[in-house]
C-alpha beads as a LAMMPS data file, in Angstrom:
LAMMPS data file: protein, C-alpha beads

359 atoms
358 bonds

1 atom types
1 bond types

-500.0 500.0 xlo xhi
-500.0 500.0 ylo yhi
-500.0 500.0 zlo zhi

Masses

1 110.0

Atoms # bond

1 1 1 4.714 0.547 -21.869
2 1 1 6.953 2.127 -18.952
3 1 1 9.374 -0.320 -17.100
4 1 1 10.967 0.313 -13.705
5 1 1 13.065 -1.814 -12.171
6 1 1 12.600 -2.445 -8.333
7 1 1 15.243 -3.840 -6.276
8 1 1 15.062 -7.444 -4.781
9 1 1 17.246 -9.939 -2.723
10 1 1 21.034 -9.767 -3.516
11 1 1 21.457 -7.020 -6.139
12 1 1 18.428 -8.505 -8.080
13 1 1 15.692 -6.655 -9.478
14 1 1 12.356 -7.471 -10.743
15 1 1 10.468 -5.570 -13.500
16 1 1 7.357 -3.040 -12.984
17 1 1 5.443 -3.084 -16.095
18 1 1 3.214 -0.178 -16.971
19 1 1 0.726 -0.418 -19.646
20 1 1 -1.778 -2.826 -21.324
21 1 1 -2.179 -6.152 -19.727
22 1 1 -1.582 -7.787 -22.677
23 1 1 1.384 -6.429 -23.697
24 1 1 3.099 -6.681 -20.310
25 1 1 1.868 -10.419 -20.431
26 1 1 3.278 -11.143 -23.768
27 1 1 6.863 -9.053 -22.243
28 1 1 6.944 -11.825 -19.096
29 1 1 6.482 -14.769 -21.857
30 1 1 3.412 -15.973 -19.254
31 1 1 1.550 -16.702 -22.168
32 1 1 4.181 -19.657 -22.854
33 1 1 3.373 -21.722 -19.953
34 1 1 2.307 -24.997 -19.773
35 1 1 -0.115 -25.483 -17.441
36 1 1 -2.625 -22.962 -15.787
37 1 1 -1.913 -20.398 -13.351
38 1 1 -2.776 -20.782 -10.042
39 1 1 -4.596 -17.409 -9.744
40 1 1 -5.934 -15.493 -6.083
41 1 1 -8.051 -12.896 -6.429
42 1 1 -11.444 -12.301 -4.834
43 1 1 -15.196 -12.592 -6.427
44 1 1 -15.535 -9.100 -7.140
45 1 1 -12.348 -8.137 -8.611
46 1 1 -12.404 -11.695 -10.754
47 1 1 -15.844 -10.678 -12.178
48 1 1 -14.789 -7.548 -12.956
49 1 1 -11.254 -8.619 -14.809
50 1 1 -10.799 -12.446 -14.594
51 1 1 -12.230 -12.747 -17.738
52 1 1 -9.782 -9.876 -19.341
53 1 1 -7.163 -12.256 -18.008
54 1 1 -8.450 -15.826 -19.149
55 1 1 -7.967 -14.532 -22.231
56 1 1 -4.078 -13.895 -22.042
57 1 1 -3.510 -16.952 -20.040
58 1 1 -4.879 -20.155 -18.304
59 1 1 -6.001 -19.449 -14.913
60 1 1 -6.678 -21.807 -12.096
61 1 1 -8.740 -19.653 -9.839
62 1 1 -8.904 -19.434 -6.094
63 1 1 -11.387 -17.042 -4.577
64 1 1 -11.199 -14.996 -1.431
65 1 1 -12.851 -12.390 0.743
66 1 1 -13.003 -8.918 -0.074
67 1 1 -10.780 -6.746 1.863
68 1 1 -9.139 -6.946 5.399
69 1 1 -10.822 -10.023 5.977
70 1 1 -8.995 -12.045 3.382
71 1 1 -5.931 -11.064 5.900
72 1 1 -6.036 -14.222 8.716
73 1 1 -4.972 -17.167 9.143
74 1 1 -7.917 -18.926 7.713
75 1 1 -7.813 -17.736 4.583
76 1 1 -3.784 -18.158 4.763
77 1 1 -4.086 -21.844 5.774
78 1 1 -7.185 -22.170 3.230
79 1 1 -4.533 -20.741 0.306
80 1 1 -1.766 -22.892 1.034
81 1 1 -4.607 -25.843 1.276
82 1 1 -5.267 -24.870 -2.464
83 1 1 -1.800 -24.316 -3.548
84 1 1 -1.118 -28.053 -2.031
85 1 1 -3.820 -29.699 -3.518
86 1 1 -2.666 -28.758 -6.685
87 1 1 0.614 -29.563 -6.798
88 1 1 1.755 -26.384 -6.937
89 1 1 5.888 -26.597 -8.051
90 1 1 8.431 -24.379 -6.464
91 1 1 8.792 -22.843 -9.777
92 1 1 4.988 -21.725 -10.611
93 1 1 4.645 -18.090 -10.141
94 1 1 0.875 -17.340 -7.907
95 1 1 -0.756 -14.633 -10.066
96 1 1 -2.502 -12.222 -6.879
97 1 1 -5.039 -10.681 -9.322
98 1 1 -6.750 -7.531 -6.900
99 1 1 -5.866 -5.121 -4.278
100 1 1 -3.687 -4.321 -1.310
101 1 1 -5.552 -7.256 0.717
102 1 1 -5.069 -10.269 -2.137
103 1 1 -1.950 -9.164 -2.663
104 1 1 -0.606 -8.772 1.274
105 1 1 -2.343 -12.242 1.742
106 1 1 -0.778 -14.383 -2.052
107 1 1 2.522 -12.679 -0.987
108 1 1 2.711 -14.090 2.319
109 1 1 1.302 -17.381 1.122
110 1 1 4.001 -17.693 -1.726
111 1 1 6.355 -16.500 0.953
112 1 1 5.793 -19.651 3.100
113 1 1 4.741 -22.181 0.661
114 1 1 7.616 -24.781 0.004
115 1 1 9.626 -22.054 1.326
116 1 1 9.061 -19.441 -1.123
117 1 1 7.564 -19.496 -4.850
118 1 1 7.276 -16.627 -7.178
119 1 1 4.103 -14.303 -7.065
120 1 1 3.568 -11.759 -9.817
121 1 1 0.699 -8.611 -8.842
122 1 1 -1.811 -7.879 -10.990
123 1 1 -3.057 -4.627 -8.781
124 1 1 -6.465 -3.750 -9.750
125 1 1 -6.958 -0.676 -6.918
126 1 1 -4.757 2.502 -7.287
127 1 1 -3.557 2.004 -4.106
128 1 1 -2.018 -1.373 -4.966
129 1 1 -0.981 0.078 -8.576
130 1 1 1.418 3.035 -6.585
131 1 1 2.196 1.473 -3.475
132 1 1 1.787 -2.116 -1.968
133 1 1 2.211 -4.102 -4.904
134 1 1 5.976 -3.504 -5.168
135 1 1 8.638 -3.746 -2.056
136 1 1 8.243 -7.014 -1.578
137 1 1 6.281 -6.459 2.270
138 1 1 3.283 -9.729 2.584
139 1 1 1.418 -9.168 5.790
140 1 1 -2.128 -10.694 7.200
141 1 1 -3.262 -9.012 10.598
142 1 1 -3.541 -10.626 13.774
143 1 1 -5.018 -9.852 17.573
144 1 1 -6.481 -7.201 16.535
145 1 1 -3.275 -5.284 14.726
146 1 1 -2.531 -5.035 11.067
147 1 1 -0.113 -6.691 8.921
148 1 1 1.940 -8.248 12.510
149 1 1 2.303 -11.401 11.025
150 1 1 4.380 -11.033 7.496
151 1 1 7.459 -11.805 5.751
152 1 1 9.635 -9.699 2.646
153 1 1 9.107 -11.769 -0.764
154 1 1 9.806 -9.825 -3.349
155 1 1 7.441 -10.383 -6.257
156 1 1 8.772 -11.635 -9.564
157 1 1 7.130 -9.272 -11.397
158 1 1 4.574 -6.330 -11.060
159 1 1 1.876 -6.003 -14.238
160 1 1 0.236 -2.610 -13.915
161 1 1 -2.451 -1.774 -16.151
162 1 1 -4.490 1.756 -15.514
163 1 1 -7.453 0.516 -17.239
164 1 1 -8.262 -1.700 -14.774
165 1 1 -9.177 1.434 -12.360
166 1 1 -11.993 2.412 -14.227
167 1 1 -14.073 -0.425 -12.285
168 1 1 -13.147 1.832 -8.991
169 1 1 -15.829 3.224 -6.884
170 1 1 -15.013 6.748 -5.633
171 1 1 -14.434 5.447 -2.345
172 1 1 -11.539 2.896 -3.075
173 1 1 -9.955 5.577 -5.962
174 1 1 -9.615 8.341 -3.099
175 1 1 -8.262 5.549 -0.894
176 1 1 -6.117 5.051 -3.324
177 1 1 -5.507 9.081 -3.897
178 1 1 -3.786 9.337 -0.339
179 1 1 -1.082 7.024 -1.091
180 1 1 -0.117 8.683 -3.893
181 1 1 -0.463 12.444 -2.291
182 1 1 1.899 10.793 0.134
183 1 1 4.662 10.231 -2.041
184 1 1 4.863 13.970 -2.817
185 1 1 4.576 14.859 1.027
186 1 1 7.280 12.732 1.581
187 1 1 9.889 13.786 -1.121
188 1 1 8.503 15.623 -4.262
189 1 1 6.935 18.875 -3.693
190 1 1 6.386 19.276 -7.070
191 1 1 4.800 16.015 -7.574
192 1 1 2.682 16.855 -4.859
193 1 1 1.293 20.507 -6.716
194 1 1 1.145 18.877 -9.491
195 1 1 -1.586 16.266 -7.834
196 1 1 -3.611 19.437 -5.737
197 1 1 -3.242 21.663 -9.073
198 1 1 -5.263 19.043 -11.328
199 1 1 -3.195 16.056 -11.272
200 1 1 -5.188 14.325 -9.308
201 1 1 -8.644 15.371 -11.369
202 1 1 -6.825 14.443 -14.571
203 1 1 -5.487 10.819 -12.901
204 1 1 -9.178 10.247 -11.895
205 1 1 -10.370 10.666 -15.596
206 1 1 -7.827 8.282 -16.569
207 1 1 -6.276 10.293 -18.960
208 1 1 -3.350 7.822 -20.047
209 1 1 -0.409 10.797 -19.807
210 1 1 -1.700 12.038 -16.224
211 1 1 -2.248 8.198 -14.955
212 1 1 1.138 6.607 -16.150
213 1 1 3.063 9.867 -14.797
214 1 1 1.586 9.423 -11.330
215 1 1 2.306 5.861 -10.922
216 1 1 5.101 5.998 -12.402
217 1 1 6.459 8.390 -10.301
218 1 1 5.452 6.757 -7.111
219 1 1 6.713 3.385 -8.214
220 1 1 10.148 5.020 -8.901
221 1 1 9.964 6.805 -5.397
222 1 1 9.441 3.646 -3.800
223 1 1 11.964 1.717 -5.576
224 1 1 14.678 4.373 -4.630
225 1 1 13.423 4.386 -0.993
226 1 1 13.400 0.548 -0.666
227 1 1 17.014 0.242 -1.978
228 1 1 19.548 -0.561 0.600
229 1 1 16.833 -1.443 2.884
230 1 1 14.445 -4.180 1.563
231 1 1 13.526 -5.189 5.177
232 1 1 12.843 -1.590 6.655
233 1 1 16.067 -1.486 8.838
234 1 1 18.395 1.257 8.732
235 1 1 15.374 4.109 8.376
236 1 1 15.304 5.029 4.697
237 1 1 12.426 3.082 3.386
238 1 1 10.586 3.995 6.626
239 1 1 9.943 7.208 5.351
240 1 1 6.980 5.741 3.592
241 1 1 5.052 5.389 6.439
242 1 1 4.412 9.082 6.387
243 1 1 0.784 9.057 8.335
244 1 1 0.588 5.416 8.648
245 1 1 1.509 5.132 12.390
246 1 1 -1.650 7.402 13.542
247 1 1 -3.799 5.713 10.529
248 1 1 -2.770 1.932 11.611
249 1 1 -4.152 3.042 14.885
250 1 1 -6.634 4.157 13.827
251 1 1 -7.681 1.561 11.280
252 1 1 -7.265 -0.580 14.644
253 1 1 -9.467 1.050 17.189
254 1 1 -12.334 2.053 14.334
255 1 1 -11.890 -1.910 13.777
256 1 1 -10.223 -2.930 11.181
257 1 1 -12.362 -3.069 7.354
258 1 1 -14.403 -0.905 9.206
259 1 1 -12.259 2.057 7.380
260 1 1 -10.058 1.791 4.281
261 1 1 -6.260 1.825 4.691
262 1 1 -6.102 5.086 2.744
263 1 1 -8.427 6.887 4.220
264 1 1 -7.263 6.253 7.617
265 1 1 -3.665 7.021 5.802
266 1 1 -5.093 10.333 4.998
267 1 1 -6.268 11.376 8.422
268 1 1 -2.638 10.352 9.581
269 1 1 -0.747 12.240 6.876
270 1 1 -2.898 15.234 8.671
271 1 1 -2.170 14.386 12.361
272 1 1 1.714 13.700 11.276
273 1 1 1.420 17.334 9.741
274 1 1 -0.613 18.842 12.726
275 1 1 2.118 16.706 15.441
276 1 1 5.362 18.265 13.463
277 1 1 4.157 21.779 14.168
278 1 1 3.614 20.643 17.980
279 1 1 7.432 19.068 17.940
280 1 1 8.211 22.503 16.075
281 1 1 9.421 20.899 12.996
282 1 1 7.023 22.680 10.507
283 1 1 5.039 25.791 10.291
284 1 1 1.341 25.654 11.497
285 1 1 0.886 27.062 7.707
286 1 1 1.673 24.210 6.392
287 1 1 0.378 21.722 7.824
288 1 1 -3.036 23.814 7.655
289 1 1 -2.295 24.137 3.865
290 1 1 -1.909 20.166 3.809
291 1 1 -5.176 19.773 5.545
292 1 1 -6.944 21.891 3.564
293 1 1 -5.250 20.510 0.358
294 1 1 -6.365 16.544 1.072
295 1 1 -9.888 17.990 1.811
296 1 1 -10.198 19.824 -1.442
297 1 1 -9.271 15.926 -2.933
298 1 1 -11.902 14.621 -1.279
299 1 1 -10.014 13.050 1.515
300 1 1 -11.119 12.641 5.064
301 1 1 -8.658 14.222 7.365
302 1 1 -10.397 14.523 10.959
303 1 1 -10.972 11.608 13.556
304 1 1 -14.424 12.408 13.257
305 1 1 -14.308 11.157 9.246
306 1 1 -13.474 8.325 10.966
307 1 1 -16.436 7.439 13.276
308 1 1 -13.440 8.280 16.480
309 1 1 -14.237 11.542 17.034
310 1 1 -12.654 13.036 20.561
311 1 1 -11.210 9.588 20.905
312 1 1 -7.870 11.134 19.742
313 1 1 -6.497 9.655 23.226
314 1 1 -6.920 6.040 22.615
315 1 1 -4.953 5.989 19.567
316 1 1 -1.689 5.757 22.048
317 1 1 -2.067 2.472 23.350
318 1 1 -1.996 1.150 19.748
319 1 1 0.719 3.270 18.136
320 1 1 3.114 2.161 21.060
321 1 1 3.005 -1.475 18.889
322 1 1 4.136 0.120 15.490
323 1 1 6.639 -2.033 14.238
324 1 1 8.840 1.022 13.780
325 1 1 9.317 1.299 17.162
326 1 1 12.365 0.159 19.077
327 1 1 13.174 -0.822 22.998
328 1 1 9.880 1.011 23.851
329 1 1 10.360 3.949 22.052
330 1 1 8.334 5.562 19.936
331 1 1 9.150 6.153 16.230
332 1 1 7.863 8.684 13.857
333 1 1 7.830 9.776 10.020
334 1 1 7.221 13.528 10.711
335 1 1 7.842 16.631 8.041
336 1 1 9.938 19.717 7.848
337 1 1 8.103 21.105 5.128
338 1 1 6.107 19.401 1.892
339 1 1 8.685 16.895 -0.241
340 1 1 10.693 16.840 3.090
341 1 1 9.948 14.061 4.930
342 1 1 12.254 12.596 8.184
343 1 1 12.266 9.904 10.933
344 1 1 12.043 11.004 13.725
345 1 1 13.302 8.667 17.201
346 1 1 12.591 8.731 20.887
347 1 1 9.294 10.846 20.479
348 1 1 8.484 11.742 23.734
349 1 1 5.455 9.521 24.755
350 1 1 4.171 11.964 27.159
351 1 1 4.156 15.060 24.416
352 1 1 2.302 12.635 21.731
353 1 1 -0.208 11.890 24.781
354 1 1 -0.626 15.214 25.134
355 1 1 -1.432 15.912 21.199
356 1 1 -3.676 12.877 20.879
357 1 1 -5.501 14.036 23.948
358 1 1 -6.580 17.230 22.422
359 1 1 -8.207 15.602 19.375

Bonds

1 1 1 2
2 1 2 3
3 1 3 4
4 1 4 5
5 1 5 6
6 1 6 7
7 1 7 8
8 1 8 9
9 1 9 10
10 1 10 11
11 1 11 12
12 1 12 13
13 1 13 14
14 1 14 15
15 1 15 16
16 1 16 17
17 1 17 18
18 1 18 19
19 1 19 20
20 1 20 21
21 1 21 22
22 1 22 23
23 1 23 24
24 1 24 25
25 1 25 26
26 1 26 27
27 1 27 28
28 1 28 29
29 1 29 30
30 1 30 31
31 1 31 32
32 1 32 33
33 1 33 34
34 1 34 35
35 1 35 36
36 1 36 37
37 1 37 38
38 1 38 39
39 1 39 40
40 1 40 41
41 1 41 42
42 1 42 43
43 1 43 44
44 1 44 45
45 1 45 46
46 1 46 47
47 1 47 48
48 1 48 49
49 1 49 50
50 1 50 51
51 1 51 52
52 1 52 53
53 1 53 54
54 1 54 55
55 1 55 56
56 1 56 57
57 1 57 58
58 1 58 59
59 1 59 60
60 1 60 61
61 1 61 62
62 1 62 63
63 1 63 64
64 1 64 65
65 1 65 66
66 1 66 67
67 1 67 68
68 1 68 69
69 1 69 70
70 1 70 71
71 1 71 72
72 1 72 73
73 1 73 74
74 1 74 75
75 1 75 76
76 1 76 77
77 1 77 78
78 1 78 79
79 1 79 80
80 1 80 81
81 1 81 82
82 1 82 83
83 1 83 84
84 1 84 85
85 1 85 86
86 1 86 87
87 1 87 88
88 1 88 89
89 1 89 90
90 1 90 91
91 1 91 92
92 1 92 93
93 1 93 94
94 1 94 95
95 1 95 96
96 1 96 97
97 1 97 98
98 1 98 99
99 1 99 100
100 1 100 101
101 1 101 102
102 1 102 103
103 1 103 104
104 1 104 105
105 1 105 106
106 1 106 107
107 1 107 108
108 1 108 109
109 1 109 110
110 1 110 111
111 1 111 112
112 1 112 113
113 1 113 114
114 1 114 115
115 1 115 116
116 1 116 117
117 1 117 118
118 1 118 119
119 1 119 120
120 1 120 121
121 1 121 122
122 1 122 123
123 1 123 124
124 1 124 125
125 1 125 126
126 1 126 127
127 1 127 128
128 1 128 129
129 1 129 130
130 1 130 131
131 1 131 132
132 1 132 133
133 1 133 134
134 1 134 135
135 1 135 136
136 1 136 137
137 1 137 138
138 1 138 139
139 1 139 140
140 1 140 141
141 1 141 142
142 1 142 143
143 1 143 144
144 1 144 145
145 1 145 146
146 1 146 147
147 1 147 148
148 1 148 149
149 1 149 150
150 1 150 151
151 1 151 152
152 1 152 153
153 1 153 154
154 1 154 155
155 1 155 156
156 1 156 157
157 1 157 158
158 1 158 159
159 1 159 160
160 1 160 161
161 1 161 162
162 1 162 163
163 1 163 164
164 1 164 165
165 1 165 166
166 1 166 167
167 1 167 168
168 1 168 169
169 1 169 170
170 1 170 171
171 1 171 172
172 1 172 173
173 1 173 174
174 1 174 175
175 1 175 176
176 1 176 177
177 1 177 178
178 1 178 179
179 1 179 180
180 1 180 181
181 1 181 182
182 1 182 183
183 1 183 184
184 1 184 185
185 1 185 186
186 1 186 187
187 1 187 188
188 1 188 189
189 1 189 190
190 1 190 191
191 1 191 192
192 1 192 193
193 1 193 194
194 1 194 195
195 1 195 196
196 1 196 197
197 1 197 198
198 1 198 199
199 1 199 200
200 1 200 201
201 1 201 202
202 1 202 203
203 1 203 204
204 1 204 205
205 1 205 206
206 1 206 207
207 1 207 208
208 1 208 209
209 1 209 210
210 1 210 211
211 1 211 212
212 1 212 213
213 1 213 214
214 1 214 215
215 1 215 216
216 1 216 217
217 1 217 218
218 1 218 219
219 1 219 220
220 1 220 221
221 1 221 222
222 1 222 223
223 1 223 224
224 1 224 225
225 1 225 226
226 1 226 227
227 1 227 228
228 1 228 229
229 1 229 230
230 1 230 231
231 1 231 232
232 1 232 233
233 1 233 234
234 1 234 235
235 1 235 236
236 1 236 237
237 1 237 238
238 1 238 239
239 1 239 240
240 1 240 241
241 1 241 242
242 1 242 243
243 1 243 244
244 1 244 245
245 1 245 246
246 1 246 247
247 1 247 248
248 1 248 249
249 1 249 250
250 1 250 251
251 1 251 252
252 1 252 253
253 1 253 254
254 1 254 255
255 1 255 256
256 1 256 257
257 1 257 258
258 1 258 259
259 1 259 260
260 1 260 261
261 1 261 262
262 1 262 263
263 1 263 264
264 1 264 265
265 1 265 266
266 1 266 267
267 1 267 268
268 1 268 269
269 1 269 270
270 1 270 271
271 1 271 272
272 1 272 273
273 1 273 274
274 1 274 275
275 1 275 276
276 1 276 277
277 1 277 278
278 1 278 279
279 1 279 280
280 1 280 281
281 1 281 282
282 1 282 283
283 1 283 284
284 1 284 285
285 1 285 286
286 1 286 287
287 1 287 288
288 1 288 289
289 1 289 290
290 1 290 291
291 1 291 292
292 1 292 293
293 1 293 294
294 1 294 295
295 1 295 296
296 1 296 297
297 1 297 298
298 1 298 299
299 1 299 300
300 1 300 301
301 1 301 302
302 1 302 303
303 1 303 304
304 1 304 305
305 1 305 306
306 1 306 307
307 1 307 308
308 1 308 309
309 1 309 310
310 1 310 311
311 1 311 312
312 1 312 313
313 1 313 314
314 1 314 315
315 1 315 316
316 1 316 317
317 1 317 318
318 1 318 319
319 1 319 320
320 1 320 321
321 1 321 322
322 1 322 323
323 1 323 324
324 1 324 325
325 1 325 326
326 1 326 327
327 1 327 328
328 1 328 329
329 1 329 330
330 1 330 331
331 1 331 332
332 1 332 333
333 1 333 334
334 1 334 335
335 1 335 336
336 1 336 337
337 1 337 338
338 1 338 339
339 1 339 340
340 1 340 341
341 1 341 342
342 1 342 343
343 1 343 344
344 1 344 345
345 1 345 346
346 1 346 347
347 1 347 348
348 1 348 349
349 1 349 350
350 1 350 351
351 1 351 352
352 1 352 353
353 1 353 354
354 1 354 355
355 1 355 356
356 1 356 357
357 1 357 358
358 1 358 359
């Protein structure tokens, strides 16, 4: 079992546990407490796993929708209804057993609960496994734009088990597939041949030295890049938002579940590639090599994947809300070349008009 350890509040750090379930149980001593676990997760996941679970520990299950829609208020005041009703103590750690969406929405909910109990993530999706699950960011979206309403609450522990992905369908693992291409766009070139030279074929087959080296390597990556800047302030942790500004947007105007968060991450990654050449930050060869490279994966990377084709224009009006922007202006995670990702301020509004409108 691989640990990392991912930086918290104050110099602290919590562990990210990589390997059987079991064994990363038996590591946290959760199979020592006294009463059950207060458990989120949502039908389909706790079909698939709850069971694998029970077994370790006592769970007291709460259920939620699948996906985006678990994000809203409802479900957030239904959670904390359920966390009240039994008692839940300031010390309990909420076990989010499932993907990016249970875990954005038990985060938040532990967040604000009593003003803030622990939360352990089970991620069950490969894009929860290499990316949301650790950082500490709890979102649920609001009028109409993801994750605005949120808080930073570091988890007190991440259990990451690969096994778990063989449940995925090929739709969620290549959602999952972008997030981890992105971590080698961003700052590891040669994690990022690795992926489009067989990596990636040998992570889907779950062979266990190809799977724990990818994650691994993207939970590290994140845990240097959130260092120094749990609450995305100074710019350095930013940098993981490589293709998210144009894929937010476009998560938002497709409506959002309507597309998954990697996918539209993917077409971003692309449109971040394609707008770096316009800025003349990057050779056109490049980026055309990226788009070419996320295809081969099996990654969408046009609008028209999308269902937004020549609607490139629209994407403006929400990208000027990215949280990353500043005194109205507009803020961008661009590339100089692959494994060299930078931020890039005051992007002129009228020359990313200008891009979008040609799309």
């Amino acid at each position: 079992m691989k640990r990392i350890e991912a930086p918290a509040r104050d110099d602290d750090r919590y562990p990210v546990l990589i390997g059987p379930m079991a064994s990363a149980v038996a590591a946290l001593g959760l199979d020592a407490a006294k009463r059950p676990f207060a458990c989120l997760s949502d039908a389909r996941v706790f079909g698939l796993h709850g069971d694998r679970l029970g077994q370790l520990v006592a769970l007291d299950p709460f259920l939620l929708p699948e996906g985006e829609a678990a994000k809203c208020w409802d479900e957030l005041e239904r959670v904390i209804g359920f966390l009240s009703a039994r008692n839940h103590q300031r010390s309990d750690p909420i076990l989010a057993l499932g993907g990016g969406a249970v875990g954005d929405l038990a985060g938040l909910a532990a967040a604000l609960y009593r003003r803030g109990v622990p939360v352990i993530h089970l991620p069950t999706t490969l894009l929860a496994q290499v990316d949301s699950s650790v950082g500490g960011k709890t979102a649920i979206d609001a009028e109409g734009q993801k994750n605005l309403v949120g808080a930073f609450h570091p988890p007190q522990a991440v259990i990451i088990d690969p096994e778990v992905l063989r449940t995925l369908d090929a739709r969620q693992w290549r959602a999952g597939l972008a997030e981890t291409v992105k971590y080698g766009l961003i700052g590891d070139s040669e994690f990022y041949a690795w992926l489009v030279d067989g990596g990636a074929r040998r992570l889907e087959t779950l062979d266990s030295t190809a799977a724990s080296h990818a994650i691994a390597t993207a939970v590290s990556m994140k845990a240097d890049l959130v260092a120094g800047d749990l609450e995305d302030r100074v710019g350095r942790r930013a940098l993981l938002n490589l293709g998210h500004s144009f894929g937010h947007a476009i998560e938002a105007l497709a409506g959002l579940g309507s597309i998954l968060h990697g996918e539209a991450v993917a077409i971003g990654m692309v449109l971040a590639a394609s707008f770096s050449v316009a800025s003349g930050h990057l050779p056109a060869a490049t980026a055309d090599q990226i788009a070419r490279d996320l295809a081969a994966l099996g990654l969408p990377t046009h609008l028209g994947d999308a269902g937004l084709d020549g609607r490139g224009g629209d994407l403006l009006a929400p990208m000027r809300h990215d949280k990353k922007n500043e005194d109205g202006r507009l803020t961008l995670v661009l590339l100089r070349a692959i494994g060299e990702a930078f931020l890039a301020r005051d992007v002129a509004e009228d020359a990313l008009a200008a891009f979008l409108a040609r799309l």
